[in-house]
C-alpha positions, -999 to 999 in steps of 0.1 A, spaced: 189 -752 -614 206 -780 -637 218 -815 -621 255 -802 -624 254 -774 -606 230 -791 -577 256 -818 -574 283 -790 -569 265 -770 -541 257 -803 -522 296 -804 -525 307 -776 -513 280 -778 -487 296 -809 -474 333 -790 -472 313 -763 -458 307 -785 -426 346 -791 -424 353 -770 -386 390 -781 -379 420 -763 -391 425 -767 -429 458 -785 -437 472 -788 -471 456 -811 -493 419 -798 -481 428 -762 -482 437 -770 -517 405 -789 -527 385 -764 -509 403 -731 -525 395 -751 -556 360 -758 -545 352 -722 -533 367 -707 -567 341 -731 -589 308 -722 -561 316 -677 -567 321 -687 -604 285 -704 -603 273 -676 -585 282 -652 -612 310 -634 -593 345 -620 -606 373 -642 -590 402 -661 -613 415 -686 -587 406 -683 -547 445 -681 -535 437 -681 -497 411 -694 -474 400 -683 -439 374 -701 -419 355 -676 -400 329 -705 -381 307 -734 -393 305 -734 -429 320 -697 -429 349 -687 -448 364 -658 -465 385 -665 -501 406 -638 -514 413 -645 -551 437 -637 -574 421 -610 -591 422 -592 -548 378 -597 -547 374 -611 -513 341 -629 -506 321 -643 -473 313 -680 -487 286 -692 -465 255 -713 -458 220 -689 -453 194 -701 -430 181 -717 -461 209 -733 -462 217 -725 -500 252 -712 -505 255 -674 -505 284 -649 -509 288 -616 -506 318 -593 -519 337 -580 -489 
């Protein structure tokens, strides 16, 4: 895995740990965020338009293409999604 996209997981790893409501300005960096981590994971999306934290490091993005995905930590703790 190149430096870039290291530095970009540690990222989002560190807004994954965010547990409090989202307000604006961090619901906008972290739809921004979550659109750039299922773009490095290969996955259809355009732009992540809404964000719902489901738990610690848990969250469902709906994009603007309608693909929803579960972004989330594994026991690994590598950043996984899956299509939902």
């Amino acid at each position: 895995m190149n430096s870039k996209i290291q530095i970009r997981t540690l990222l989002l790893a560190g807004l994954l740990s965010f547990t409090g409501p989202v307000i604006s300005a961090e619901g906008d960096a972290l739809a921004k965020d979550l659109t750039s981590t299922i773009s490095l994971l290969g996955l259809p999306c355009g732009q992540v338009v809404n964000v719902v934290t489901q738990g610690n490091r848990d969250y469902i993005a709906t994009c603007s293409d309608k693909n929803r995905y579960r972004i989330y930590l594994n026991p690994q703790g590598k950043v996984a999604a899956e299509k939902r």
